[in-house]
N, C-alpha and C positions, 0 to 999 in steps of 0.2 A: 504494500500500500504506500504509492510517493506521498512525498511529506510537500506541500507550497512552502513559498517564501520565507511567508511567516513562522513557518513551524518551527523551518531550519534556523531561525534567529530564536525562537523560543526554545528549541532544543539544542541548541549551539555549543553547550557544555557535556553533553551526551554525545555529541559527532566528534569531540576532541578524542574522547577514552577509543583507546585503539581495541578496546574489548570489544562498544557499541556501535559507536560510527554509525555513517547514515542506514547500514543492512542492517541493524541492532534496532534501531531506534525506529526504522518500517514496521519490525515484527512488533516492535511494542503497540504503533499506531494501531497495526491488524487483530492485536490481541484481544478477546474476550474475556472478563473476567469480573465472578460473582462473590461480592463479600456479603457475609451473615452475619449481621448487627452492625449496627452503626453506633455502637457505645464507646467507649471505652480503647478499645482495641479497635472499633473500626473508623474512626473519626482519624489517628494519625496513618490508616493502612488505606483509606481513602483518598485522603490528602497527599498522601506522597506518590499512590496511582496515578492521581488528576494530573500531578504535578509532571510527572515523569511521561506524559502522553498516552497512558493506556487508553485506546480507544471505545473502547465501551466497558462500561462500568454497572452491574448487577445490584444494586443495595435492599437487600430483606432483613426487612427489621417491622416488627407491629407495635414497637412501644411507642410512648412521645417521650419530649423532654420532660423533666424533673428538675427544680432548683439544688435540687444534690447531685443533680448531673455533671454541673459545673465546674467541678473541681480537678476533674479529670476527664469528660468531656471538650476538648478544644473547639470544637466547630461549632459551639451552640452560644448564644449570648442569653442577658435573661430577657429580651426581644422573643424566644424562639420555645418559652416553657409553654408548656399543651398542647404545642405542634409535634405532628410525625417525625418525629427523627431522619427517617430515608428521606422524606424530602426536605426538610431542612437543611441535613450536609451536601445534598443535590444542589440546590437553589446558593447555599454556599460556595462548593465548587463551581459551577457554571462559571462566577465571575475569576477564577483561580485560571480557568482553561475551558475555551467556547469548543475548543477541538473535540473534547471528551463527548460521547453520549453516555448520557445518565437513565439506566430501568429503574423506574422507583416499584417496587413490591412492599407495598404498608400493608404487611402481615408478617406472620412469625412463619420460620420454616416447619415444616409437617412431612410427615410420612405424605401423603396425597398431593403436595407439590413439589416435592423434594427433587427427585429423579424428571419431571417435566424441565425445572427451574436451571437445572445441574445439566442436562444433556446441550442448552441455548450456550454456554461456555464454556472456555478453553483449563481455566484454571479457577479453582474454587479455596476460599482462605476464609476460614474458621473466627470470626472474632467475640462467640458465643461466651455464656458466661455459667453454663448448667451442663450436666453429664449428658441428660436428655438430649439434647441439640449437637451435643458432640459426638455420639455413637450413630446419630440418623446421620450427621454429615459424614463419617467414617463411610458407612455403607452403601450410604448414597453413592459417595468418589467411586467406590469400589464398580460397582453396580452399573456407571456409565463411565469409569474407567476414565477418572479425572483426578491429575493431581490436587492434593491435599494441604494448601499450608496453615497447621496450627498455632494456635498461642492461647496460653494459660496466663493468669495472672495470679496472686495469693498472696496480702500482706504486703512484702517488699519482695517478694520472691518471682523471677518469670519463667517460661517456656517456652520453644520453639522448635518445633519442625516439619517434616513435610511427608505426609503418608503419601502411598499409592501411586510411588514418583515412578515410572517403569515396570507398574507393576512389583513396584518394591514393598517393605514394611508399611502395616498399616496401625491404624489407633488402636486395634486388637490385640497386637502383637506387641506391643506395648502393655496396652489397660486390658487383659484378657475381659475383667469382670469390672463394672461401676462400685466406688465405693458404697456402704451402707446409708442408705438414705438419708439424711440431717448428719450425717458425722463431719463433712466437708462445709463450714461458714461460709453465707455467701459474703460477696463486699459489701453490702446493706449492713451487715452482722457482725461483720468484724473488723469494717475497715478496707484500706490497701492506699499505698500512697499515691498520692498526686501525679505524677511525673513515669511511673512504672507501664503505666498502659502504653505511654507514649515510644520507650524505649523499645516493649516489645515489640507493638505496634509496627515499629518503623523495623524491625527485622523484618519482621513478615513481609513488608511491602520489599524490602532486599530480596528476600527468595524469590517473589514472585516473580521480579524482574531480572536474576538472574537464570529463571526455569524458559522466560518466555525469551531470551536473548542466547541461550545456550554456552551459559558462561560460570565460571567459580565450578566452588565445589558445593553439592545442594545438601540439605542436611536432611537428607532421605538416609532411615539407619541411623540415626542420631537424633539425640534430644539434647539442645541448649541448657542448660540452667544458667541462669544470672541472679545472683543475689548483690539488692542493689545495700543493702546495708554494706557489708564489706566488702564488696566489689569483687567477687569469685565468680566466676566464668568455668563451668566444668561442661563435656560433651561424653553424653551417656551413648554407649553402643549398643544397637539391639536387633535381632536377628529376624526376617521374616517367617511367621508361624505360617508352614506351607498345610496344615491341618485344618486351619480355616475354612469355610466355604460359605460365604454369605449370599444368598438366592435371592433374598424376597427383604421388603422392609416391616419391621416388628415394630409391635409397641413399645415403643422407650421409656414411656412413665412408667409400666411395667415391668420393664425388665431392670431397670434405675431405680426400683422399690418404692415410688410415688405412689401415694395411697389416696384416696379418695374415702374422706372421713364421712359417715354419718353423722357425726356429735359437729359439723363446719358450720358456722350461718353466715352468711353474707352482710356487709357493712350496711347494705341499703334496707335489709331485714331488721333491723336492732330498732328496739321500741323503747318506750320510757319504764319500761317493766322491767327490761335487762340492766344487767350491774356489771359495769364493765372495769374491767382488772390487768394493768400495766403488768407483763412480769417479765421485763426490762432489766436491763441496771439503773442505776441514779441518773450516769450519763446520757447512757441512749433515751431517756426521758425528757433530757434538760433540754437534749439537741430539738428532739418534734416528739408530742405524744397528740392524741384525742381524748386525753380525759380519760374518768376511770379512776379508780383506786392502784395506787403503785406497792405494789406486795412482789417483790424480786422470786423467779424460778426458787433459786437455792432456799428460802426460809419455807417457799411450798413444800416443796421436797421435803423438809426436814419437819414439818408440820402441815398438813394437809389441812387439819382441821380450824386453821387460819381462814379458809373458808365456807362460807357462810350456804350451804347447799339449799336453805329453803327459800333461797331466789336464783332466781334464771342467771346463772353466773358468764360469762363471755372471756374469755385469758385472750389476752393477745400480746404477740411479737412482735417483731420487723415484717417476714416474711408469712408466721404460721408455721410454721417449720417446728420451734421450740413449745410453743403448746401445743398442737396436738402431741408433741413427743413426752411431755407430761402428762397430758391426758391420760395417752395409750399407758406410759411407765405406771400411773398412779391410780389407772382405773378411775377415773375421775368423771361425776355424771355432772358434766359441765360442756358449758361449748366451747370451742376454739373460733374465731374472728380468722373467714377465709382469706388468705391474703395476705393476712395482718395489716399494720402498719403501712405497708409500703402500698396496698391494691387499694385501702379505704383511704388513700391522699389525693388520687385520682379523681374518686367521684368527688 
């Protein structure tokens, strides 16, 4: 795909590297490529796409913004809270580079779009934030036989590589099985620093553009770690599980231990009869709560009968995660608040 005039003055620093040159820097133009989520991880693996001339750009993502986006979201202002995220970093990019097409997809990735969405692309880059979303894109790639570039985030902690690169190692042959349900905090929950999406982020977008230019070495069989506390850089080796065979896409709430509670009620459900109960820390209260009584998980745990059973009692979290997992631990005939905190700031 030639590049005009203009391209070549906008890509002018890319035709210098005798890696990319003008033949480099075409394949990027012609490149296809679909990132998953625009949070976090995909705001600087987007922007450095836009930047670098990838020609069409794929963003599925079904959240909006969030005022706690902000802090490690770059592409969003507080202009941009309630809006879809895929089209806001869209609308954002546009003015970064008019060259780019941008697919906006304002929904979350699924088993039923997954393999339509993934077959329209060349290369597929992971900027998801759940096990669920990670294992359908795993077998997705596999499935229509597209490379995979991941990244993880956690704390100060990152990850980085690339499944399904030549038919090489995949996220399975790795993570054969999802951790236990609630045992891995998300960032709502526990944090992660400012600046750490960005670093990974901006790997990710390196692979990509070194898979689509046919250059470096790709970290297919490898997993990055970077700890940005002390600044250790280690690369794990891991070997293709030729035992594998994945046919068909499964359910991942399912197979990731996602339960679907009875004892949930919804934010829009709670009436002035419910008695609703922070069990938070101090912190995570001070930051955002919705009212309620603040009675902390651990003094439940250690006394259950801190609670008052002969009213319609409600526990909630960040996410939901943490009471129901009370709940279930303590036999509890109470509700948990679906969502928690984070799905009733929305409405």
């Amino acid at each position: 795909m030639k590049l005009n005039n203009n391209e070549k003055t906008l890509y002018s620093r890319h035709l210098l590297l005798n890696e990319i040159g003008l033949e480099g820097q075409e394949k990027i133009k012609a490149a296809k490529v679909l990132v998953i989520g625009a949070g976090g991880l995909g705001c600087p693996i987007i922007q450095y796409l836009t930047a670098a001339g990838v020609g069409t750009i794929g963003i599925v993502d079904g959240d909006t913004v969030d005022v706690t986006n902000l802090q490690r979201q770059i592409l969003f202002t507080v202009d941009d809270i309630g809006k879809s995220k895929a089209r806001a970093v869209a609308n954002r990019m546009k003015q970064l580079n008019p060259y780019v097409k941008f697919n906006i997809i304002h929904e979350f990735l699924n088993k039923d779009n997954a393999l339509a969405l993934f077959n329209q692309y060349d290369i597929v880059v992971d900027g998801s934030d759940n096990f669920q979303t990670r294992y359908l894109c795993n077998d997705a790639a596999i499935l229509t036989n597209k490379p995979l570039v991941f990244g993880s985030i956690f704390k100060f902690e990152g990850q980085v590589s690339v499944f399904n690169y030549n038919n090489g190692p995949t996220y399975r042959c790795l993570y054969p099985t999802p951790p236990k349900a609630g045992s891995v905090p998300s960032c709502s929950e526990i944090g992660v620093l400012g600046v750490l999406p960005g670093i990974i982020g901006s790997y990710q977008a390196n692979e990509v553009i070194k898979i689509i230019c046919g250059i470096g070495e790709i970290l297919s069989g490898k997993l990055l770690t970077i700890n940005t506390l002390n600044n250790q850089h280690f690369v794990l080796g891991f070997e293709k599980n030729n035992n594998l065979n994945i046919t068909e896409l499964i359910d991942y709430d399912f197979f990731c231990g996602v339960e679907e509670f009875e004892h949930e009620i919804e934010f829009s459900e709670l009436t002035s009869t419910h008695e609703l109960i922070d069990i938070r820390t101090s912190l995570e209260r001070d930051i955002q709560n919705i009212g309620g009584t603040h009675i902390p998980e651990e003094k439940i745990r250690n006394n259950p009968n801190l609670l008052n059973l002969d009213k319609k009692i409600v526990l909630y979290c960040e996410t939901g995660t943490r009471s129901n997992q009370l709940i279930k631990d303590l036999n509890l005939k109470v509700y948990s608040l679906k969502g928690g905190i984070k799905k009733a700031s929305l409405k």
